[in-house]
LOTI-581661 format. One record per residue: residue in one letter; x, y, z of N, C-alpha, C in turn. Coordinates in steps of 0.1 Angstrom, whole numbers, plus 5000, padded with zeros to 4 digits. Layout:
N
AXYZXYZXYZ/...
***
This chain:
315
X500849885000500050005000500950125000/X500250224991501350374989500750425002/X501850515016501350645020502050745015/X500550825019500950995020501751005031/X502751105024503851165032503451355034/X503451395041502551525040503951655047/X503951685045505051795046504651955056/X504551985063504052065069502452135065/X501152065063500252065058499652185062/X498752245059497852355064496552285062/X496152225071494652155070494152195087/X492952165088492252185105492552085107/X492652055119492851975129492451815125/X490651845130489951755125490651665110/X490651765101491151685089492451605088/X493151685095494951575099494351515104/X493751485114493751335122493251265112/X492251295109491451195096492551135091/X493651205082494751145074495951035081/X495651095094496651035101495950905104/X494750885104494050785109494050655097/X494350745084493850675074495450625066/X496150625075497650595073499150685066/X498250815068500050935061500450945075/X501450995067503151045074502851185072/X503151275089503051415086504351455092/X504951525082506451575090506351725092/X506351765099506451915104507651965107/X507952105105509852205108509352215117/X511052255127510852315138510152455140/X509752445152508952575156510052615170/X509652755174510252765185510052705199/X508752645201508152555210508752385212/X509052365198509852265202510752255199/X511952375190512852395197513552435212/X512352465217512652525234512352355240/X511652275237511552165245512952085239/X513352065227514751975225515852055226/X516252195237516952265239517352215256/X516152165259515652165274516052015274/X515851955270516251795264517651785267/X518251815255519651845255521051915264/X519852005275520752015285520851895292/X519551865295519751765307520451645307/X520351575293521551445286522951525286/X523251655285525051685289524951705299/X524551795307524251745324524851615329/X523851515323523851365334525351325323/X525451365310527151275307528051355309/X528251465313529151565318530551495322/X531651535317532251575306532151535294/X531451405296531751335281530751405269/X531251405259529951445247528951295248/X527351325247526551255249526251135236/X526751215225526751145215527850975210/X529251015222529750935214530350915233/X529250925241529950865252529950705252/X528950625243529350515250530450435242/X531550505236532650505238533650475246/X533250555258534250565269533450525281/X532650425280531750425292531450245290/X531850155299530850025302529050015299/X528749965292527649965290526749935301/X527349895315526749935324526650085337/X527850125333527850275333526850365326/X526450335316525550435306524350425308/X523750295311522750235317522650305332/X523750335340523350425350523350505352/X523650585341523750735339521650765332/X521550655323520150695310519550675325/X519050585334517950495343517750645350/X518350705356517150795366517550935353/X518050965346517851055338516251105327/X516150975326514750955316513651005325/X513250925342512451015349512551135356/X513651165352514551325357513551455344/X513551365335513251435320511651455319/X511051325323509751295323509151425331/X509251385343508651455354509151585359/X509751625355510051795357509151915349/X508651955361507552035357508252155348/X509152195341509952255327509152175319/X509352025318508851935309507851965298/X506651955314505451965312504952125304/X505652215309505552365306505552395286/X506852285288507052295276506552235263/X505552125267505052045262503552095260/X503252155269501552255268501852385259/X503252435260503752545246503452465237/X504452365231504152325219502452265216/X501652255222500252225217499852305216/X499452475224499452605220499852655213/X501052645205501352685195500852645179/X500252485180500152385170498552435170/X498052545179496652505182495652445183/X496452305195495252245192494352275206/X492952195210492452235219493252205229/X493052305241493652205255492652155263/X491052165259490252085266489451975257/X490551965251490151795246491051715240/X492551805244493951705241494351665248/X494451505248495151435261496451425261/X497351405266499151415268499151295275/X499851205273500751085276502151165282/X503051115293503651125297505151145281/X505851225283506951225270508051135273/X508351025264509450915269510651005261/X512050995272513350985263513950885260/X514650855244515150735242516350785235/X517050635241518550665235518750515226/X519150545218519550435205520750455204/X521550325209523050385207523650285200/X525050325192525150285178525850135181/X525650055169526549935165526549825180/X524949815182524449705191525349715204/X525349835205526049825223525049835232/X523849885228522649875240521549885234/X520949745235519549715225518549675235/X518749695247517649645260517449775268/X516549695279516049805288515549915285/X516950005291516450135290517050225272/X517350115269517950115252517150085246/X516150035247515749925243515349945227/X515749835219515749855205514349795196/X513549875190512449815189511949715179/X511649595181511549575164510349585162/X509549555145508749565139507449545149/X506349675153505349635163504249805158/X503349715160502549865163502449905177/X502449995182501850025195500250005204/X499349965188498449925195498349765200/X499349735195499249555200499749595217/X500249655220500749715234499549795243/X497949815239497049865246497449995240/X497850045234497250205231495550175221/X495350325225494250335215494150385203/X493350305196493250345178493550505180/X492750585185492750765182494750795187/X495650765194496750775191497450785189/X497950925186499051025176500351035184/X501451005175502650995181503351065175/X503951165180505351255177506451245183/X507451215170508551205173509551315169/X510751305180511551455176512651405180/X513751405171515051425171515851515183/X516451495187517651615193518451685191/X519451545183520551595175520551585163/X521251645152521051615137521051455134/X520051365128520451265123519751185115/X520051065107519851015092519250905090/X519250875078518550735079518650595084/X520250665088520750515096520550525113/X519850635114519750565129517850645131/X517250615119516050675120514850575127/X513450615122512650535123512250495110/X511650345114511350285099509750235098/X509150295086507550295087507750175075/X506850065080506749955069504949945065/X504950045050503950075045502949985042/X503549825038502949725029501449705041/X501849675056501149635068500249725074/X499849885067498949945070497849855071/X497149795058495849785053496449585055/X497549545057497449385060498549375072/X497549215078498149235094499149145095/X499849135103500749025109500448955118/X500948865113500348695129501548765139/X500848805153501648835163500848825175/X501748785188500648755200500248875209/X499848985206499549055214498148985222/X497848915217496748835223496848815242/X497948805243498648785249499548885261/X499148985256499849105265498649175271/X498749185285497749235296498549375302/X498249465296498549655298499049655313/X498249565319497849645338499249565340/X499349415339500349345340501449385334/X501849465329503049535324503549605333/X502249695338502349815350503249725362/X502249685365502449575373504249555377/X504649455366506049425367506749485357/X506449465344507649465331508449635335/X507749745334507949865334509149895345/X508749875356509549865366511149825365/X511249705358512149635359513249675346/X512749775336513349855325515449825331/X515749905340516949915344517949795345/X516949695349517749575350517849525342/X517449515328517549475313518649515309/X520349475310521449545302521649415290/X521949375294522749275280521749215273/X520649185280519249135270517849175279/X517149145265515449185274514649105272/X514449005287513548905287512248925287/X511849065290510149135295509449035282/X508349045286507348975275506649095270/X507049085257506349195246505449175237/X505049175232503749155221505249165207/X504849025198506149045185505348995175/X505849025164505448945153505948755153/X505148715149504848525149505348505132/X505648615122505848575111506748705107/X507348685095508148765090507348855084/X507549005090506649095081507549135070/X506549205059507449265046507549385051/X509049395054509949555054510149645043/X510049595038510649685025509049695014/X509349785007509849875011509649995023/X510350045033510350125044510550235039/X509950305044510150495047511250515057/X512050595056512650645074512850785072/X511950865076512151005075512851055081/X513551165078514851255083514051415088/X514051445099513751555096514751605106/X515451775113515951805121515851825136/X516751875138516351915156515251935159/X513751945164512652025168511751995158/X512451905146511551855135510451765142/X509251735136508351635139508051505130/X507951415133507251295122506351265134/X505051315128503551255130503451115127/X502551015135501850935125501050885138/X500250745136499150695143500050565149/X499750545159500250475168499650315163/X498650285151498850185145499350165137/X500650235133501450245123502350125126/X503050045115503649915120505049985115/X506350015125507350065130508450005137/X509650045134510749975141511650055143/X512649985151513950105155514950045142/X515350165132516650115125518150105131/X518549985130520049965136520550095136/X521450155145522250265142523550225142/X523750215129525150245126526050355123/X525650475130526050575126527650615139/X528050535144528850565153528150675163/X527250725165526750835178525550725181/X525050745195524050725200522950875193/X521650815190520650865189519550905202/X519151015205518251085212516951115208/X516151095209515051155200513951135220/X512851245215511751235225510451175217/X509651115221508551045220507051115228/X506651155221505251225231503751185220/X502751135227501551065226500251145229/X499251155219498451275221496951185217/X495951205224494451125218493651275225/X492451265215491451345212490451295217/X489851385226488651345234487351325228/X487351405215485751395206486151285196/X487451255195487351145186487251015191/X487351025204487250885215485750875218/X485450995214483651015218482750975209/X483650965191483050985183483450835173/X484350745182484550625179485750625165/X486050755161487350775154488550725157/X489550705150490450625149490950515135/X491950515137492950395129492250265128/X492250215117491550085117492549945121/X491449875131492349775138492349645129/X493849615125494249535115494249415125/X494749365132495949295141496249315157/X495349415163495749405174494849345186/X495249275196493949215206494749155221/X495349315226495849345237494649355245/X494849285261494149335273494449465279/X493649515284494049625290493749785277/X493849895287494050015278495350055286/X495950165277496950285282496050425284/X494750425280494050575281494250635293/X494050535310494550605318495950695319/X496950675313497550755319497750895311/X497450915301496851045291496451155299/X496651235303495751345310495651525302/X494551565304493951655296494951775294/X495551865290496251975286495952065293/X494752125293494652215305494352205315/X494552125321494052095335494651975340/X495151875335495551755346494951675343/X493351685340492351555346492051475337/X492151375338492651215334491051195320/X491451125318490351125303489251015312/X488151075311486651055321486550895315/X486550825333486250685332485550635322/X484450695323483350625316483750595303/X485150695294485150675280486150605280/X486750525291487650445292487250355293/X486150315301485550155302484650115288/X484650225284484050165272484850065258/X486350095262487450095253488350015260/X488249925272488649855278488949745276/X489749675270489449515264490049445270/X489049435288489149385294490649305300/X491849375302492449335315492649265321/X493749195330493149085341493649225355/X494349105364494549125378496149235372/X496449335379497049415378497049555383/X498049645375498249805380497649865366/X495949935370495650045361496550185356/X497150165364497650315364499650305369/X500250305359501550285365502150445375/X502650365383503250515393504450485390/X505550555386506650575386507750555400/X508950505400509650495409510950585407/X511750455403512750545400513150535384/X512150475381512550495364511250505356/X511150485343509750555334509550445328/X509650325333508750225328509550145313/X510150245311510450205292509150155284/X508050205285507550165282507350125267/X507250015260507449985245506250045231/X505850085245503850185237503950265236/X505250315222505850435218506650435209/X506650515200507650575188509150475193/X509850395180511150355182511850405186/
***
């Protein structure tokens, strides 16, 4: 299947998501909003590698050193109310509503080059959508770069799997139960990652892939049932990019969304979404409706001392 690839579009709101829903690629330039959020980014990763350059520290670093340097940096990044500040600019700016855009917590990831760290808090993604992980059809994931970088250490959109699915067991993956244990346990994952993830059961067709390039504060839009992977980075630097996750309250209301190819996760992620202007969590009732059913577990993950890594997110 061909997608649209859309280039900084001028359409309403309503209409992008439609497109987004219906499987294009929206790349957006930087704006000053999210140049000020991957400015604020960028301190905090030289900060925590101080002296070393962040790019080509794991170089000079044990790959269990780096892993203790990323583990409490990621919820250093998460939860700092700058974060959040910054993150309510850039939806003000994009104008969307703030009383009916929900915000997912913003993950940092580090991709670092030539298989030195493909777990945990590395963790390298292969071929998955995010809704086999309990997100919801409605969505939207933006991803943003930090530092300049290319197709070798991009994200990879595998077009053919829009409109055809893959045998994979998300069948099998219970959201709460992730909360629960998997999330927690991100840090202790260095040399491999035993967590139980939802994977493909057959070889999907990769090719041909997209991997869009865009720059610092650049955006690549798409829908969170987009089937996606982390490209090897061979680029000699570790890769940074932020991950932030957005669902629309009238389209959750209005039963809109990506059409579900392949996915049949327990559990939702809609809890932990919370509204833009105000905090307050997207109203039970349009959660239980979208529930598919769950077992015994954590609705709602609390953070400790790390962010879960959660895998229900941009590569």
């Amino acid at each position: 299947m061909s997608v649209a690839v859309h280039l900084d579009p001028r359409l309403p709101h309503e209409e992008l998501r439609r497109r987004l829903y219906g499987g294009a690629l929206v790349l957006l330039s930087p704006t000053p909003a999210t140049e000020a959020l991957c400015a604020w980014a960028r301190h905090m990763i030289e900060e925590a590698f101080a002296p070393l350059d962040p790019l080509t520290a794991q170089r000079h670093l044990s790959v269990e050193r780096f892993v203790a340097v990323c583990a409490p940096l990621k919820p250093r990044f998460i939860h700092h109310p700058r974060t959040r500040a910054l993150l309510r600019a850039v939806v003000d700016e994009r104008g969307l509503d703030p009383a009916t855009t929900y915000l997912d917590v913003p993950r940092l990831r580090m991709v670092t080059s030539d298989g030195y760290l493909t777990s945990g808090v590395g963790y390298a993604h292969h071929p998955h959508r995010d809704t086999w992980y309990s997100a919801p059809l409605t969505q939207l994931n933006w991803w943003l770069p930090l530092w300049e970088m290319d197709e070798a250490s991009a994200v990879a959109f595998h077009p053919h799997h829009w409109g055809h699915p893959v045998a994979n067991d998300s069948r099998e993956f219970d959201y709460y139960e992730w909360n629960a244990v998997g999330r927690a346990q991100a840090a202790q994952h260095v040399r491999t990652d035993t967590r139980k993830q939802p994977r493909p059961l057959e070889a999907p067709v990769l090719e041909p892939a997209l991997r869009p390039v865009v720059p610092p504060g650049g955006v690549v839009l798409f829908s969170g049932a987009q089937l996606h992977s982390t490209v090897p980075n061979t680029t000699g630097r570790t890769r940074y990019s932020i991950d932030v996750r957005t669902v629309d309250l009238a389209d959750l209301l209005a039963g809109r969304g990506a059409p579900n190819v392949d996915s049949a996760p327990r559990g939702t992620s809609l809890r932990d979404f919370r509204r833009v202007l105000d905090d307050a969590p997207v109203p039970e009732e349009v959660v239980a409706r979208l529930d598919a059913g769950g077992g015994r577990g954590v609705l709602v993950y609390r953070p400790g001392d790390d962010d879960g890594a959660s895998p229900s997110a941009a590569a």
